[in-house]
C-alpha positions, 0 to 999 in steps of 0.5 A: 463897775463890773465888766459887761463879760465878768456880769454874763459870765457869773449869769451863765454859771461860767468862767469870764474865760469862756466868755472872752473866748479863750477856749477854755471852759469852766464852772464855779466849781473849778471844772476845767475842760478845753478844747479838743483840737485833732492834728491831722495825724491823729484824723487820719488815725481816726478815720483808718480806726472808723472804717476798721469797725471802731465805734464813734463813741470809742474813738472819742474815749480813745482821743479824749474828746466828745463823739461829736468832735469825732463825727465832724472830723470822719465828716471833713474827711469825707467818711460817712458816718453811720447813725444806724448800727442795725443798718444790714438786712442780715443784722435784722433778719438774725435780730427776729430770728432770735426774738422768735426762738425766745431771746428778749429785747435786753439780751438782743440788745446786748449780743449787737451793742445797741439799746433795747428800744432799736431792737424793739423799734427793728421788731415792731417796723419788721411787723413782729408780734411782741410778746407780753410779759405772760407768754415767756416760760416760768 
Protein backbone atom coordinates (compact mmCIF):
# COMPACT_ATOMS: atom_id res chain seq x y z
CA UNK A 1 0.00 0.00 0.00
CA UNK A 2 1.34 3.59 -0.99
CA UNK A 3 1.51 6.13 1.87
CA UNK A 4 -1.50 8.50 2.11
CA UNK A 5 1.45 11.61 1.69
CA UNK A 6 3.43 9.68 -1.27
CA UNK A 7 -0.64 9.66 -2.96
CA UNK A 8 -0.97 13.59 -2.35
CA UNK A 9 2.28 14.30 -3.35
CA UNK A 10 2.01 12.63 -6.74
CA UNK A 11 -1.42 14.53 -7.04
CA UNK A 12 -0.37 18.10 -6.25
CA UNK A 13 2.64 17.34 -8.75
CA UNK A 14 5.25 17.73 -5.70
CA UNK A 15 7.79 16.07 -4.24
CA UNK A 16 6.72 13.56 -0.74
CA UNK A 17 9.31 16.00 0.63
CA UNK A 18 7.21 19.10 0.48
CA UNK A 19 4.51 17.26 1.97
CA UNK A 20 5.89 15.91 5.02
CA UNK A 21 6.96 19.36 5.70
CA UNK A 22 10.69 19.24 5.18
CA UNK A 23 10.88 22.59 3.58
CA UNK A 24 12.03 21.82 0.65
CA UNK A 25 9.96 21.92 -2.52
CA UNK A 26 10.26 20.03 -5.70
CA UNK A 27 8.45 18.83 -8.97
CA UNK A 28 8.72 16.08 -11.17
CA UNK A 29 11.28 17.68 -12.90
CA UNK A 30 13.86 17.79 -10.04
CA UNK A 31 13.43 21.72 -9.40
CA UNK A 32 14.50 22.14 -6.31
CA UNK A 33 14.02 25.15 -4.16
CA UNK A 34 14.03 25.71 -0.16
CA UNK A 35 13.27 28.26 1.84
CA UNK A 36 14.62 31.35 2.48
CA UNK A 37 15.26 32.20 6.03
CA UNK A 38 16.78 35.71 6.80
CA UNK A 39 19.19 35.64 9.81
CA UNK A 40 18.74 38.88 11.79
CA UNK A 41 22.05 40.53 10.12
CA UNK A 42 20.82 40.06 6.75
CA UNK A 43 17.15 41.91 8.11
CA UNK A 44 18.60 44.48 9.48
CA UNK A 45 20.76 45.04 5.99
CA UNK A 46 17.38 44.70 4.22
CA UNK A 47 15.68 47.38 6.15
CA UNK A 48 18.84 50.05 6.03
CA UNK A 49 19.15 49.00 2.05
CA UNK A 50 14.76 49.59 2.09
CA UNK A 51 14.69 52.86 3.63
CA UNK A 52 18.13 53.74 1.31
CA UNK A 53 15.79 53.84 -2.11
CA UNK A 54 16.21 49.93 -2.92
CA UNK A 55 13.26 48.51 -4.19
CA UNK A 56 11.58 45.18 -2.81
CA UNK A 57 11.94 43.42 -5.97
CA UNK A 58 15.86 44.35 -5.89
CA UNK A 59 16.29 43.27 -2.25
CA UNK A 60 14.82 39.90 -2.98
CA UNK A 61 17.26 39.41 -6.33
CA UNK A 62 19.94 40.54 -4.13
CA UNK A 63 19.08 38.00 -1.27
CA UNK A 64 18.13 35.20 -3.40
CA UNK A 65 14.39 35.10 -2.00
CA UNK A 66 10.76 35.98 -3.16
CA UNK A 67 9.49 39.80 -2.88
CA UNK A 68 7.18 38.76 -0.48
CA UNK A 69 9.85 37.07 1.75
CA UNK A 70 11.11 40.87 1.71
CA UNK A 71 7.92 42.77 2.61
CA UNK A 72 7.19 40.50 5.40
CA UNK A 73 10.66 40.71 6.89
CA UNK A 74 10.55 45.12 6.28
CA UNK A 75 6.84 44.27 7.82
CA UNK A 76 8.25 42.56 11.27
CA UNK A 77 10.60 45.37 11.47
CA UNK A 78 8.25 47.99 11.64
CA UNK A 79 9.09 49.51 8.36
CA UNK A 80 6.11 50.17 5.83
CA UNK A 81 6.23 49.19 2.93
CA UNK A 82 5.41 51.15 -0.10
CA UNK A 83 2.52 49.66 -2.60
CA UNK A 84 2.53 53.06 -4.66
CA UNK A 85 5.83 54.16 -6.44
CA UNK A 86 4.13 57.20 -7.66
CA UNK A 87 3.10 58.13 -4.13
CA UNK A 88 4.22 62.19 -4.22
CA UNK A 89 2.28 64.89 -5.54
CA UNK A 90 5.67 66.35 -7.32
CA UNK A 91 5.85 62.52 -8.86
CA UNK A 92 2.71 62.97 -10.57
CA UNK A 93 2.50 66.75 -11.17
CA UNK A 94 5.89 66.36 -13.44
CA UNK A 95 4.16 62.80 -14.67
CA UNK A 96 1.25 65.22 -16.52
CA UNK A 97 3.60 67.62 -17.22
CA UNK A 98 5.50 65.27 -19.38
CA UNK A 99 2.16 63.65 -21.21
CA UNK A 100 1.35 67.50 -21.80
CA UNK A 101 4.57 68.19 -23.69
CA UNK A 102 3.96 65.11 -25.79
CA UNK A 103 5.88 61.81 -23.94
CA UNK A 104 3.81 58.95 -24.03
CA UNK A 105 2.71 56.43 -21.11
CA UNK A 106 5.76 53.85 -22.18
CA UNK A 107 8.59 56.51 -22.04
CA UNK A 108 6.84 57.91 -18.97
CA UNK A 109 6.84 54.76 -17.59
CA UNK A 110 10.30 54.21 -18.19
CA UNK A 111 11.93 57.70 -17.27
CA UNK A 112 10.01 56.51 -12.86
CA UNK A 113 10.42 52.56 -13.15
CA UNK A 114 6.67 51.80 -13.21
CA UNK A 115 4.31 50.14 -15.54
CA UNK A 116 2.54 52.05 -18.13
CA UNK A 117 -0.97 51.13 -16.69
CA UNK A 118 0.13 53.46 -13.36
CA UNK A 119 0.99 56.15 -15.46
CA UNK A 120 -2.11 55.79 -17.53
CA UNK A 121 -4.29 55.11 -14.03
CA UNK A 122 -2.36 58.72 -12.29
CA UNK A 123 -3.28 60.59 -15.89
CA UNK A 124 -6.96 59.29 -16.05
CA UNK A 125 -7.55 59.95 -11.82
CA UNK A 126 -5.83 63.36 -12.29
CA UNK A 127 -8.40 64.17 -15.09
CA UNK A 128 -6.11 64.10 -18.15
CA UNK A 129 -7.30 63.89 -21.51
CA UNK A 130 -5.95 61.01 -23.15
CA UNK A 131 -4.55 61.38 -26.38
CA UNK A 132 -5.60 59.03 -29.31
CA UNK A 133 -3.33 57.35 -31.54
CA UNK A 134 -4.18 60.27 -34.09
CA UNK A 135 -3.22 63.18 -32.49
CA UNK A 136 0.67 62.46 -31.91
CA UNK A 137 3.04 64.02 -34.71
CA UNK A 138 3.97 61.79 -37.82
Amino acid sequence: MVPLNTCVAYAWDVSASYVFGWGVKSNKKGIEKSQKYLTNAEAASIVEEYKSGLSTNALAVKYGCHRNTISRCLKKHGVEVKTEKLDTEADVAEIINMYNEGFNAVEIAERFGVAKTTVLCRLHANGVEMRTRWDYEK
